[in-house]
OpenMM code with the backbone's topology and positions (N, CA, C; nanometers):
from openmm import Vec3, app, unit

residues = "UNK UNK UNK UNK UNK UNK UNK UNK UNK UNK UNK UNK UNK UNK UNK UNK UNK UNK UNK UNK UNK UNK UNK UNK UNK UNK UNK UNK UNK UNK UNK UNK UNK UNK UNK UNK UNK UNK UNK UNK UNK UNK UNK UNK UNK UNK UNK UNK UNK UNK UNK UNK UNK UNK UNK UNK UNK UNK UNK UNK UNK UNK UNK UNK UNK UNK UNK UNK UNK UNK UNK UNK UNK".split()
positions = [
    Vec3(9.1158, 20.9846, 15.4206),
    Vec3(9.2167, 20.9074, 15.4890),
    Vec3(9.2821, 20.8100, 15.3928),
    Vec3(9.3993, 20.7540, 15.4158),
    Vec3(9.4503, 20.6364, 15.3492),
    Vec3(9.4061, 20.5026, 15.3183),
    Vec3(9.3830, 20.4939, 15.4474),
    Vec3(9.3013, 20.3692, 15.4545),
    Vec3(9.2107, 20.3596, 15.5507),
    Vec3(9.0695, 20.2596, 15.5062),
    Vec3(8.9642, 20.2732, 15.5960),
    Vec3(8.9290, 20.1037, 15.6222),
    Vec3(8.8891, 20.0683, 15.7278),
    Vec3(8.8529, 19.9892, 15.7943),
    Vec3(8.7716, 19.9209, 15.7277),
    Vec3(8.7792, 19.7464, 15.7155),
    Vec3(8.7435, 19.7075, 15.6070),
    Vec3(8.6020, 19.6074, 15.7025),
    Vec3(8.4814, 19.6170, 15.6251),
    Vec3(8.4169, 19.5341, 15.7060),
    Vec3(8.4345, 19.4099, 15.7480),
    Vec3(8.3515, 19.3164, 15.8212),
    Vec3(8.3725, 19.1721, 15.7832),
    Vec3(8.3400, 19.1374, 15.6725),
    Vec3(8.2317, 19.1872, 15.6001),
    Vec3(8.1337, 19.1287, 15.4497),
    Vec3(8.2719, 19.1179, 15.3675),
    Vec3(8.3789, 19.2115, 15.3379),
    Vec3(8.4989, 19.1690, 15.2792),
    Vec3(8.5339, 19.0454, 15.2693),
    Vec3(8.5339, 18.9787, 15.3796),
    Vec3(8.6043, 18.9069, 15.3684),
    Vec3(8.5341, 18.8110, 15.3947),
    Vec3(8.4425, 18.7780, 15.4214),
    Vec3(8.3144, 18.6331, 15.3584),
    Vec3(8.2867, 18.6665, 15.2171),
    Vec3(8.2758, 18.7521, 15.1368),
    Vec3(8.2361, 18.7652, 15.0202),
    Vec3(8.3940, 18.6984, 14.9598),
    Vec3(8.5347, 18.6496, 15.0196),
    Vec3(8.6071, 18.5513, 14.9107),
    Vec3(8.5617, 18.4669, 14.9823),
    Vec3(8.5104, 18.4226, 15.0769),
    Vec3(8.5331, 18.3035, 15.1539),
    Vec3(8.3559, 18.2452, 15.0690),
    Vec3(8.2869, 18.2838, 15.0482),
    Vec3(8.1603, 18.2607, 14.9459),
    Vec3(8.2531, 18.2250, 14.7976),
    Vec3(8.2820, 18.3303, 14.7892),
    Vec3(8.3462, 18.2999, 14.6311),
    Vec3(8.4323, 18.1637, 14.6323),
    Vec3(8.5008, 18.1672, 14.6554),
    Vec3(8.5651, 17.9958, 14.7067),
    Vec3(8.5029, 17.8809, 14.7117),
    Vec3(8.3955, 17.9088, 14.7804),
    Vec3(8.3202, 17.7995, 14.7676),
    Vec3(8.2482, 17.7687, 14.6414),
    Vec3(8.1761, 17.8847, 14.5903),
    Vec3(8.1280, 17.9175, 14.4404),
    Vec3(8.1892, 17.8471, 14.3556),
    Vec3(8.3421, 17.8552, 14.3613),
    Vec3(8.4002, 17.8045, 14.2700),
    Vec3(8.4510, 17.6600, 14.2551),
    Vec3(8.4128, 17.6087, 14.3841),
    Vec3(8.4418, 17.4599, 14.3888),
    Vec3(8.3358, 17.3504, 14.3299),
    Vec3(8.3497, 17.2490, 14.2692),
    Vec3(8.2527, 17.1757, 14.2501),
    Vec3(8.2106, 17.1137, 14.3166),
    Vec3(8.0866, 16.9987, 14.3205),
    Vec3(8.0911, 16.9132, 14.4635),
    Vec3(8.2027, 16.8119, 14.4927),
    Vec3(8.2640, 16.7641, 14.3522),
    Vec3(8.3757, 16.6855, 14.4104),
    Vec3(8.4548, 16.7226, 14.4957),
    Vec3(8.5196, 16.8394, 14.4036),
    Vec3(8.6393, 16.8891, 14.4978),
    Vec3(8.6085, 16.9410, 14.6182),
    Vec3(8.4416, 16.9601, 14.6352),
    Vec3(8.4378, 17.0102, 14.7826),
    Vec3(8.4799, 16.8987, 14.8602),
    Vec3(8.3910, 16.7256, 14.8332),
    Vec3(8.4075, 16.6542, 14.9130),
    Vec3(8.5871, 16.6150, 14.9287),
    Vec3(8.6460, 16.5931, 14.8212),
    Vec3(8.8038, 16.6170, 14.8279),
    Vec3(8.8845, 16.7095, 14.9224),
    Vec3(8.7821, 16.8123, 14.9039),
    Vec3(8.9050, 16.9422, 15.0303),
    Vec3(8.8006, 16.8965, 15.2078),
    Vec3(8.7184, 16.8483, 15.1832),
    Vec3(8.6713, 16.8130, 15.3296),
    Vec3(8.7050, 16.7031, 15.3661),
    Vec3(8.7508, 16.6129, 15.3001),
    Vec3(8.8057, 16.4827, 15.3460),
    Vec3(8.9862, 16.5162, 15.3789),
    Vec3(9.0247, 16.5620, 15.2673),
    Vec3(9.1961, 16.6490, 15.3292),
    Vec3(9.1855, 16.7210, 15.4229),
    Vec3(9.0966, 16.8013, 15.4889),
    Vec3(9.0568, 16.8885, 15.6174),
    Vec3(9.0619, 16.7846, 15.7147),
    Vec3(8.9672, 16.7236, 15.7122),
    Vec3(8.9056, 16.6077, 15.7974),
    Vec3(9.0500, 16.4811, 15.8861),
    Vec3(9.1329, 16.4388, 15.7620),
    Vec3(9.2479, 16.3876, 15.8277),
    Vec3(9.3626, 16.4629, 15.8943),
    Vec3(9.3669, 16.5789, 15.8032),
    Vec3(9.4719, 16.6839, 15.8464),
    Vec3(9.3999, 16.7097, 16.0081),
    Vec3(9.2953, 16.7216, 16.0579),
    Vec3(9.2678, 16.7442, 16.1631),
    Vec3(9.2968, 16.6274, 16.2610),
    Vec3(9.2681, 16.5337, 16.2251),
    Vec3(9.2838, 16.3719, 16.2596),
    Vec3(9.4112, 16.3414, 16.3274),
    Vec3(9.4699, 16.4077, 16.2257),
    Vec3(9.6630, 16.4129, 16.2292),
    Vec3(9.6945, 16.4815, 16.3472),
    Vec3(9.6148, 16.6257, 16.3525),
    Vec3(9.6922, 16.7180, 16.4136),
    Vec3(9.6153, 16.6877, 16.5593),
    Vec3(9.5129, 16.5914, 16.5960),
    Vec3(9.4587, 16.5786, 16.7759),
    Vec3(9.5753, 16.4452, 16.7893),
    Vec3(9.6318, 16.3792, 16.6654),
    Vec3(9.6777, 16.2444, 16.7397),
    Vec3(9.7859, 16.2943, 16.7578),
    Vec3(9.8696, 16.4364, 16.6972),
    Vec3(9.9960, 16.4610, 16.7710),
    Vec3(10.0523, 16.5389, 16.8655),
    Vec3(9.9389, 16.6227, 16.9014),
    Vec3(9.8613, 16.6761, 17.0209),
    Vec3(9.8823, 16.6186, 17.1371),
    Vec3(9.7531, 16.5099, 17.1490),
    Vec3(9.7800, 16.3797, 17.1742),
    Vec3(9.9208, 16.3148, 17.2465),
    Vec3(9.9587, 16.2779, 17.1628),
    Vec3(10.1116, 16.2246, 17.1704),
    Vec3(10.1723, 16.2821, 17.2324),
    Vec3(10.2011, 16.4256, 17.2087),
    Vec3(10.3086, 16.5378, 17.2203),
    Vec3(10.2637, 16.5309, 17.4235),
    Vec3(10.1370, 16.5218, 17.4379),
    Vec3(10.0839, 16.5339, 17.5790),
    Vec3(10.1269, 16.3860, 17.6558),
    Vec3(10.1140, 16.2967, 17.6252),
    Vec3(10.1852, 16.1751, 17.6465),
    Vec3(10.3347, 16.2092, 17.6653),
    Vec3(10.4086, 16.2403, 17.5319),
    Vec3(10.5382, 16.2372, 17.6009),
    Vec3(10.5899, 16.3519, 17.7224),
    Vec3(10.5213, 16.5018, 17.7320),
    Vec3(10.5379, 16.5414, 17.8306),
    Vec3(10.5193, 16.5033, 17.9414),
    Vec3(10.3806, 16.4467, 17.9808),
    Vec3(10.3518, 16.3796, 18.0792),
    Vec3(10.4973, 16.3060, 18.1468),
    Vec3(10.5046, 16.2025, 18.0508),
    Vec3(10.5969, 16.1300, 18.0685),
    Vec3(10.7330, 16.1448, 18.1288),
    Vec3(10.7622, 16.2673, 18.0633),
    Vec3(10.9529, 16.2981, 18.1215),
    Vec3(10.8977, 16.3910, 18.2010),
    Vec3(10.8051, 16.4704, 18.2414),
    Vec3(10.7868, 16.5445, 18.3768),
    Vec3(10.8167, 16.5080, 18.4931),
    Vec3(10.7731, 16.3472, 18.4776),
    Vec3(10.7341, 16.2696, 18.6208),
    Vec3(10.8577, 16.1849, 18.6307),
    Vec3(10.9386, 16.2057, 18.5371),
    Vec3(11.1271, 16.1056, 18.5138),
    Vec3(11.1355, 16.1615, 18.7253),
    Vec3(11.2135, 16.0080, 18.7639),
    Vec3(11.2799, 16.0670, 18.8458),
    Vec3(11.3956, 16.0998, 18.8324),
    Vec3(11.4448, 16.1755, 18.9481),
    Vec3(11.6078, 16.2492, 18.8871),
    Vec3(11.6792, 16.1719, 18.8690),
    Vec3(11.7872, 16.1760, 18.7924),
    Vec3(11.8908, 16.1180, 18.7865),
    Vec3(11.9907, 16.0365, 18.8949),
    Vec3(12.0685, 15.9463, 18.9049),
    Vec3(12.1232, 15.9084, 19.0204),
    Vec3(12.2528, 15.8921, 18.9756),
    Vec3(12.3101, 15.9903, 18.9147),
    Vec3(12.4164, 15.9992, 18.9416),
    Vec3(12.5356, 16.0612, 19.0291),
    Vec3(12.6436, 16.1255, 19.0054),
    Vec3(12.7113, 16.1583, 19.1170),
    Vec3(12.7114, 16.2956, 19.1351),
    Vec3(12.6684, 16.3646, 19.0368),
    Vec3(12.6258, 16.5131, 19.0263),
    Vec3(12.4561, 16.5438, 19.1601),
    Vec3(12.3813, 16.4504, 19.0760),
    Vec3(12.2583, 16.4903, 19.1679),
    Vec3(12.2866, 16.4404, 19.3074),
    Vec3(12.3517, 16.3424, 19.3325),
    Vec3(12.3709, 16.3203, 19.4652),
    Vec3(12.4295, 16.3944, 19.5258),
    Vec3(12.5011, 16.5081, 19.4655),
    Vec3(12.6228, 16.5705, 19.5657),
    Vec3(12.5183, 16.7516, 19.5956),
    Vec3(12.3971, 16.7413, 19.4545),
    Vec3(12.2908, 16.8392, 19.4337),
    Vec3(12.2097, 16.8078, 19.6275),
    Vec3(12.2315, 16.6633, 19.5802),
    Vec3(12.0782, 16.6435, 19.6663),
    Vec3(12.1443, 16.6514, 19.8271),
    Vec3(12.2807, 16.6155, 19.8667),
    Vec3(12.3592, 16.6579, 19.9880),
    Vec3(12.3566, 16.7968, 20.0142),
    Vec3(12.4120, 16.8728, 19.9014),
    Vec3(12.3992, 17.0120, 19.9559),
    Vec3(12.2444, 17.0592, 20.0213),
    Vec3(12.1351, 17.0107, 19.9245),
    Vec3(12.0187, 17.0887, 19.9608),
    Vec3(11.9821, 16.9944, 20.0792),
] * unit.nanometer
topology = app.Topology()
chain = topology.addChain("A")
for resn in residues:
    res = topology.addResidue(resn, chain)
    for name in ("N", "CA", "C"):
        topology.addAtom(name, app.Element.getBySymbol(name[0]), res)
């Protein structure tokens, strides 16, 4: 065949090697850049859930459009 189905061991054997190749600094360096980058990404999460919240619950508008919306219905 062309191609055959690759195990998982493929692909932990770079994800081992990677690590192999890091020292302990740079490990603690790429786990501390992990660590905020994650930090980052629940507080804008977060946020992003706040501001939906927020304009979901807007009441409608009162202008002369929705009023003439809110007569018809």
């Amino acid at each position: 065949m062309c191609s055959s189905p690759k195990s998982s061991r493929a692909i932990n054997k770079t994800v081992i090697n990677f690590n192999n190749e890091l020292t302990q600094e740079q490990r603690l360096n790429f786990a501390a850049k992990a660590n905020l980058a994650q930090e980052r990404r629940e507080q804008r999460e977060a946020t992003n859930k706040r501001y939906e919240q927020k304009h979901t619950n807007s009441k409608p508008s009162s202008g002369l459009f929705s009023w003439l919306q809110q007569l018809i219905n």
